[in-house]
Backbone as a chain_set.jsonl record, in Angstrom:
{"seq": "XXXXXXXXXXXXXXXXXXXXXXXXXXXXXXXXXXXXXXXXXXXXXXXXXXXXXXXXXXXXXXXXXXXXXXXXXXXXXXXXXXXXXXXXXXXXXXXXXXXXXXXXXXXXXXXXXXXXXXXX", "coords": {"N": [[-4.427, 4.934, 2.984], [-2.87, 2.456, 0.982], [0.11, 2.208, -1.413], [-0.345, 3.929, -4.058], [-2.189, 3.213, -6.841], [-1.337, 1.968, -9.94], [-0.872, 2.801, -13.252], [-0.257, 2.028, -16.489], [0.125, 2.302, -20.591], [-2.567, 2.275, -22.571], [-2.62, -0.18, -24.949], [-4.63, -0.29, -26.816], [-6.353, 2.378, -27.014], [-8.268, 3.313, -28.358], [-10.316, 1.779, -28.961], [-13.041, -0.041, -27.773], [-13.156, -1.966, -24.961], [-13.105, -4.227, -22.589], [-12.42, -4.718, -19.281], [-12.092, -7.456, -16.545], [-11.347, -7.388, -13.278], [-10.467, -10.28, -10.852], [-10.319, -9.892, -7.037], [-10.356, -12.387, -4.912], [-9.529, -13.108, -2.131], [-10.016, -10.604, -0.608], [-9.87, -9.068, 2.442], [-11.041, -6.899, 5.206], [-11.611, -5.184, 8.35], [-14.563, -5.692, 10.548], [-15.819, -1.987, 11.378], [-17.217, -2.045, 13.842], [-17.386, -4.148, 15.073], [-15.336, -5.013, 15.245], [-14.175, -7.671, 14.581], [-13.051, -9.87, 11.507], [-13.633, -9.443, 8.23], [-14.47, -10.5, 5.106], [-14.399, -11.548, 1.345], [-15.256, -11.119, -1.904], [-13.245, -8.64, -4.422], [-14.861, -7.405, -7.077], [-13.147, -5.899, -10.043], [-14.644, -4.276, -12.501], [-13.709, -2.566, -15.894], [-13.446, -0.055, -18.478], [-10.953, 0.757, -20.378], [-9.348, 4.13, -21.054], [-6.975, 5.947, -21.974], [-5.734, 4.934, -20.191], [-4.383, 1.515, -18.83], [-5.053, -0.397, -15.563], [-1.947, -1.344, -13.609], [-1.557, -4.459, -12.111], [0.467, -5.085, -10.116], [0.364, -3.201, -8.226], [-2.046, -2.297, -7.807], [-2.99, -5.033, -6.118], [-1.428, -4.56, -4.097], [-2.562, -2.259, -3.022], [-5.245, -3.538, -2.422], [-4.952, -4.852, -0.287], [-3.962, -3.252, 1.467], [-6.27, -2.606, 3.128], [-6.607, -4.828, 4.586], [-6.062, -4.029, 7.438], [-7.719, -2.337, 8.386], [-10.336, -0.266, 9.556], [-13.056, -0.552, 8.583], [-16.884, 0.123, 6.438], [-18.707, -2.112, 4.176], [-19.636, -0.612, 2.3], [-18.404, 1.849, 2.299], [-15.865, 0.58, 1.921], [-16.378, -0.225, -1.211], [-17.198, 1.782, -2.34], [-14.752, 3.428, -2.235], [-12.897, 2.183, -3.138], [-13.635, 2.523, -5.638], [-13.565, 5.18, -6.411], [-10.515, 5.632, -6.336], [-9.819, 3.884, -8.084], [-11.148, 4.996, -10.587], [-9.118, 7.504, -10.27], [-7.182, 7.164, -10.438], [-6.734, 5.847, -13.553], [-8.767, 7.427, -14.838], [-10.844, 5.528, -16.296], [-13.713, 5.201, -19.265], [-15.453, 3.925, -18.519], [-16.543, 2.618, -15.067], [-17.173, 0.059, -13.172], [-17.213, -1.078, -9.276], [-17.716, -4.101, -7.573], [-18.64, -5.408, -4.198], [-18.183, -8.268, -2.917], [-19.381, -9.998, -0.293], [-18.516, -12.638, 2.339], [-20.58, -14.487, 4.487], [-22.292, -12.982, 7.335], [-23.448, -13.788, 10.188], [-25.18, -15.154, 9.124], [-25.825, -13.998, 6.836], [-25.419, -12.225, 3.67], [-23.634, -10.16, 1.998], [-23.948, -7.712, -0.709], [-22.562, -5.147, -2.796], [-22.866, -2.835, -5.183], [-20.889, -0.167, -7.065], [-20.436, 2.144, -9.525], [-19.546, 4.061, -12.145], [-19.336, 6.016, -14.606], [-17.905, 8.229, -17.693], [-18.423, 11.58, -18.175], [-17.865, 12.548, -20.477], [-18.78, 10.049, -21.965], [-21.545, 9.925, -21.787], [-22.248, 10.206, -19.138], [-23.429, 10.687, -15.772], [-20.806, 11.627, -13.863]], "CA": [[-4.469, 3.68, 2.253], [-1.837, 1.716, 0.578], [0.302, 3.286, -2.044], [-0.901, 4.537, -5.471], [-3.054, 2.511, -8.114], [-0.226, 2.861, -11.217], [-1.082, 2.301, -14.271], [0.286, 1.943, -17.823], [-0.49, 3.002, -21.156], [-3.426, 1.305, -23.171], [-2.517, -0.383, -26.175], [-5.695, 0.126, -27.717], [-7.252, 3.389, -26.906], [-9.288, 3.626, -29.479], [-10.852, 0.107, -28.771], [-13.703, -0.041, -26.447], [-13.018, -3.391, -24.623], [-13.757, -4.339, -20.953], [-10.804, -5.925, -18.581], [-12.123, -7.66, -15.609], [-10.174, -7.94, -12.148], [-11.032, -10.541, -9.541], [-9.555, -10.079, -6.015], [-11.087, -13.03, -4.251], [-9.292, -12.76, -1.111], [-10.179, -9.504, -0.054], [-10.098, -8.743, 3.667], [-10.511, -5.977, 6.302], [-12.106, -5.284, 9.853], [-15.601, -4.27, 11.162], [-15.149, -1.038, 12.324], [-18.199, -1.905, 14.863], [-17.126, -5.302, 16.41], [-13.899, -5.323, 14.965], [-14.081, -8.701, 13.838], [-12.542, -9.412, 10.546], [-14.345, -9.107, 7.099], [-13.819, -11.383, 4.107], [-14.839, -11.218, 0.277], [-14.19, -10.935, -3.377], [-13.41, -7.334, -5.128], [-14.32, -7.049, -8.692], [-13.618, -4.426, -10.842], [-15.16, -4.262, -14.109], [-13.164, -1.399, -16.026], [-12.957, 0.033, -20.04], [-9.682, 1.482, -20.288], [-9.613, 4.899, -21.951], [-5.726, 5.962, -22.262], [-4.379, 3.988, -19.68], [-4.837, 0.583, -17.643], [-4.626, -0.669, -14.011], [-1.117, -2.274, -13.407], [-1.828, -5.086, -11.217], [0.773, -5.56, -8.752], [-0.169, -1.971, -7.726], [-3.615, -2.817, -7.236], [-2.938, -5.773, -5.209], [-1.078, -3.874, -2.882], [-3.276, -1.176, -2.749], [-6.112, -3.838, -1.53], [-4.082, -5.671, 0.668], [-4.041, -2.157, 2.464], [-7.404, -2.422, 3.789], [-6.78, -5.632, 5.517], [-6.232, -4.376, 9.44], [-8.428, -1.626, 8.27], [-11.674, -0.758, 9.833], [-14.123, -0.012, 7.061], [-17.992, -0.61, 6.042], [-18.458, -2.293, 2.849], [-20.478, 0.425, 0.826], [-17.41, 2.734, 2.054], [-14.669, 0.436, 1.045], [-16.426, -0.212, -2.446], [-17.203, 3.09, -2.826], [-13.445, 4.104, -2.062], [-11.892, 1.406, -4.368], [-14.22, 3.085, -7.091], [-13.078, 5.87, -6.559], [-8.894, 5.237, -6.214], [-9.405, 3.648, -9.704], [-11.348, 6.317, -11.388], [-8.492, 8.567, -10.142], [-5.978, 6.606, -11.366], [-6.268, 5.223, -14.821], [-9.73, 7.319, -15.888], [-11.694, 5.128, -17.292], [-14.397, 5.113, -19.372], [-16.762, 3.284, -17.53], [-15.974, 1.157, -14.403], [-17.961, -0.599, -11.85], [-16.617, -1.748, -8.63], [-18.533, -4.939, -6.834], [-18.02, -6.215, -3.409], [-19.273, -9.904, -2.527], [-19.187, -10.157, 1.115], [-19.004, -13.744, 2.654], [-21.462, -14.443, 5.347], [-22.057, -12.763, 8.19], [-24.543, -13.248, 10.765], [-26.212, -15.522, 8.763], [-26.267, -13.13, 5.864], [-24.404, -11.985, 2.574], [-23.935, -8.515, 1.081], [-23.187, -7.55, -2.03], [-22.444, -3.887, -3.022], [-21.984, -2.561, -6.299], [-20.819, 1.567, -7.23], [-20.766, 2.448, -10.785], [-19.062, 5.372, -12.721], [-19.822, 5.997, -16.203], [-17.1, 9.111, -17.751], [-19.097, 12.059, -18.662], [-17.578, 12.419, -22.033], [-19.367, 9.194, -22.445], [-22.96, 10.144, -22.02], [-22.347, 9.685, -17.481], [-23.517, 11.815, -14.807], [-19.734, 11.637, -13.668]], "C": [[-3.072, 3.302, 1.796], [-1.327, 2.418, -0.535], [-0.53, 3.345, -3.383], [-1.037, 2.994, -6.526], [-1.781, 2.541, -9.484], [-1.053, 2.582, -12.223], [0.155, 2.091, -15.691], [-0.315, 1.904, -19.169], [-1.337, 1.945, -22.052], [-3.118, 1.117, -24.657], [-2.615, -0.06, -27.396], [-6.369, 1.26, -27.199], [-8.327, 3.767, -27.629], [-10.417, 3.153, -29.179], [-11.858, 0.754, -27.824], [-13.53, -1.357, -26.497], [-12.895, -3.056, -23.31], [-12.729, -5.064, -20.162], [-11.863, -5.943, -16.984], [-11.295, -8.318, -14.562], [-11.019, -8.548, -11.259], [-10.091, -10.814, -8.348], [-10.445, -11.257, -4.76], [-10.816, -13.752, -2.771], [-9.258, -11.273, -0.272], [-10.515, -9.464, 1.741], [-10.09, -7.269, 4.219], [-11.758, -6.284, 7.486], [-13.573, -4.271, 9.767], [-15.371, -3.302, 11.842], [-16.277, -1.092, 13.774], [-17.748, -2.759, 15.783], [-15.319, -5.587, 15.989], [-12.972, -6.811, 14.323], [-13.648, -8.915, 11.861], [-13.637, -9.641, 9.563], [-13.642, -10.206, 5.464], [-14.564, -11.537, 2.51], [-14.192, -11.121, -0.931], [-14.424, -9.149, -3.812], [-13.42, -7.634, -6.55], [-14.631, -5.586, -9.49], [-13.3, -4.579, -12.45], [-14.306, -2.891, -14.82], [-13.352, -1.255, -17.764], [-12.1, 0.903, -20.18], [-9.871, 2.539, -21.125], [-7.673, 5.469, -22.303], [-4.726, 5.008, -21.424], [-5.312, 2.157, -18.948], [-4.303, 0.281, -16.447], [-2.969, -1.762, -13.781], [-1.325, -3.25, -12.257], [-1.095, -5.822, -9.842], [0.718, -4.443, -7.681], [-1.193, -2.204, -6.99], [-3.822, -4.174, -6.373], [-2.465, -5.323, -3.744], [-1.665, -3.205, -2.295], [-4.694, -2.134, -1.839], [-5.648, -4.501, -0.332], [-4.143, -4.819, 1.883], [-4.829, -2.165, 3.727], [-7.273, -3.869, 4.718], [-6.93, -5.6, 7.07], [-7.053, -2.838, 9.251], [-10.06, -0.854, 8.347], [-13.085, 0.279, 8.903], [-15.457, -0.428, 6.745], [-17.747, -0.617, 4.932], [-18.978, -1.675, 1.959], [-19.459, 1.418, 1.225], [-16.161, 2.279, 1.639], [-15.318, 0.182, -0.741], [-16.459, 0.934, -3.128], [-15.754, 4.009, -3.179], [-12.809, 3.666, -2.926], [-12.425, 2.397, -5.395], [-13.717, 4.257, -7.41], [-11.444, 6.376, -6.662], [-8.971, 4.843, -7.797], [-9.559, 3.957, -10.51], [-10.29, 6.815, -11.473], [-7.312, 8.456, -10.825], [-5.613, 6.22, -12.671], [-8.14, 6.25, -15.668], [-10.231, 7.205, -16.9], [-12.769, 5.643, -17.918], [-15.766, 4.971, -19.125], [-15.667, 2.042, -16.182], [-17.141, 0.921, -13.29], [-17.242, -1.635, -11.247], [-17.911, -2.721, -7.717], [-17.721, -5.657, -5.422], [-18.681, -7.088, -3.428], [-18.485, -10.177, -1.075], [-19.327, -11.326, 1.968], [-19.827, -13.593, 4.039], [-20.894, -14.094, 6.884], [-23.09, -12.82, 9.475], [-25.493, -14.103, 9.696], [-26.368, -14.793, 7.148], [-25.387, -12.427, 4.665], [-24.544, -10.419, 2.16], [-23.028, -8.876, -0.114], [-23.214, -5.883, -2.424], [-21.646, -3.615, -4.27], [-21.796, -0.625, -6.614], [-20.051, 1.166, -8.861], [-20.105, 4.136, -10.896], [-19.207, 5.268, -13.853], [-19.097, 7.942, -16.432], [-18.198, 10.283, -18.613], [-19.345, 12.479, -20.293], [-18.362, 11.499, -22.986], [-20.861, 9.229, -22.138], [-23.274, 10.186, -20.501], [-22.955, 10.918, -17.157], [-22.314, 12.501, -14.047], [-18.47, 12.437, -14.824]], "O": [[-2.128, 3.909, 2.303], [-2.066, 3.328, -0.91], [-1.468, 2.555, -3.496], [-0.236, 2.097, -6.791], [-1.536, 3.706, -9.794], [-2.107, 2.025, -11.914], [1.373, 2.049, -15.518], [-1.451, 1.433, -19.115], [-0.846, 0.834, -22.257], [-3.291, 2.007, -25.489], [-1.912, 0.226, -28.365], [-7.429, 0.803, -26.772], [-9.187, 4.583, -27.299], [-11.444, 3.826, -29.096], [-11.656, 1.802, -27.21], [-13.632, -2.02, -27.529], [-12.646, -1.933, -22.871], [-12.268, -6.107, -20.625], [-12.285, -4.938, -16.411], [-10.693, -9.384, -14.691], [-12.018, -7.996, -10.798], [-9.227, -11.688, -8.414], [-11.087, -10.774, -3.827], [-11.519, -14.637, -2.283], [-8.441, -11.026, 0.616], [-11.585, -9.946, 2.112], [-9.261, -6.468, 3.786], [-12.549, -7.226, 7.532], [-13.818, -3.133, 9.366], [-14.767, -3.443, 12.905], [-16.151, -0.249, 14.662], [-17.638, -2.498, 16.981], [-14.445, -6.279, 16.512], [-11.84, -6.99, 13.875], [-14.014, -8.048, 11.067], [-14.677, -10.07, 10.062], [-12.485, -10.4, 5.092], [-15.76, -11.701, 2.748], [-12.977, -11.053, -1.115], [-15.458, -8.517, -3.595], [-12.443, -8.004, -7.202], [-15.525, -4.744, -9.585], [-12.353, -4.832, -13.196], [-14.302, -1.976, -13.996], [-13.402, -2.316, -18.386], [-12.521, 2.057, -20.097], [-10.556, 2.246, -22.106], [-7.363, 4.95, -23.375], [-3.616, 4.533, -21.664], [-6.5, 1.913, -18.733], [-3.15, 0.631, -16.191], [-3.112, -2.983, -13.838], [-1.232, -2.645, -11.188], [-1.533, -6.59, -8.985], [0.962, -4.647, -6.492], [-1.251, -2.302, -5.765], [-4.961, -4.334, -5.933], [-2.932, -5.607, -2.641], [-1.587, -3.232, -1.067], [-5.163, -1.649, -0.81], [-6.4, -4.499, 0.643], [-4.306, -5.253, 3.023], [-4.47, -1.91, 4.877], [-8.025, -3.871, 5.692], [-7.479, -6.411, 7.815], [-6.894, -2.129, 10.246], [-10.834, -0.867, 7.39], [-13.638, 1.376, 8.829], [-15.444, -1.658, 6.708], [-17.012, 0.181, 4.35], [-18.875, -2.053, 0.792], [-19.461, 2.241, 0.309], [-15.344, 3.037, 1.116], [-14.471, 0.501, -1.576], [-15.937, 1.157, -4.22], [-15.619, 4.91, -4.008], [-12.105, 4.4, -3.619], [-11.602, 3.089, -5.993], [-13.401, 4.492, -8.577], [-11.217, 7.514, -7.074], [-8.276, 5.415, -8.636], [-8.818, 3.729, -11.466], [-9.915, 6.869, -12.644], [-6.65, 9.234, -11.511], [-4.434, 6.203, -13.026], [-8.617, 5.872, -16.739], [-10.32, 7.886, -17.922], [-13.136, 6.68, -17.365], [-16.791, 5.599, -19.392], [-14.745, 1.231, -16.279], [-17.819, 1.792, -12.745], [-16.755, -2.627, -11.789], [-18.9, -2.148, -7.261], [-16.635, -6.238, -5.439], [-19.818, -6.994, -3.892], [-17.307, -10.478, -0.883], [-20.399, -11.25, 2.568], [-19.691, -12.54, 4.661], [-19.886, -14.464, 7.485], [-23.573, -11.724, 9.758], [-26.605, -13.623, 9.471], [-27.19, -15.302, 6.386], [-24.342, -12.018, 5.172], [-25.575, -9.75, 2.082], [-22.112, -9.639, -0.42], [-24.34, -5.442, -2.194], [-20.473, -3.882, -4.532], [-22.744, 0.09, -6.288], [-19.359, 0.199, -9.178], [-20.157, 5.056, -10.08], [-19.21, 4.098, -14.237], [-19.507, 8.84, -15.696], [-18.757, 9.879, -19.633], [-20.337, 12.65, -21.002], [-18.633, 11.715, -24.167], [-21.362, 8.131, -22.381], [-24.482, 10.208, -20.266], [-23.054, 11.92, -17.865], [-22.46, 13.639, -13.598], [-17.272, 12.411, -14.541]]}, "num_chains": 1, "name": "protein.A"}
């Protein structure tokens, strides 16, 4: 993938408060027909010491553009890149998949920090 998620340090740590990111050009490639792929990424996040710097995280999706990926393994992967990087609290990553075939997906993956009552 693309390089590293950064972050920087959270203001408020203390705070519980919610920062939402929307990437609403998101692209990459079916890995079946190879045709390209198009969509929004959002990621819901509650910062616990640090947060997502965002020209990091642009880069980092940008990655996946000539990249051939299904969309419950790239959401799943973002979710996991941004856990790794800034763990949060809680985050949930959503894809919204524009039509394909007639047809829309949407895929959401969920982490919840065990400290905080999660299975994670």
């Amino acid at each position: 993938m693309g390089g590293p998620i950064e972050t920087f340090p959270n203001a408020f740590p203390e705070r519980e408060y919610e920062i939402e990111i929307r990437c609403p050009e998101y692209t990459a490639v079916c890995p079946r027909t190879g045709q390209p792929d198009f969509g929004e990424i959002r990621i819901i996040y509650v910062p616990a010491a640090a947060c997502i710097e965002l020209k990091s995280l642009k880069y980092y999706l940008q990655s996946y553009r000539n990249r051939g990926i299904f969309y419950e393994t790239a959401v799943n992967q973002i979710l996991d890149d941004v856990v790794a990087s800034c763990q949060p609290r809680r985050c949930t990553v959503i894809g919204l998949f524009r039509p394909r075939g007639g047809m829309t997906t949407t895929v959401t993956a969920t982490y919840v920090c065990k400290r905080n009552g999660g299975d994670d």
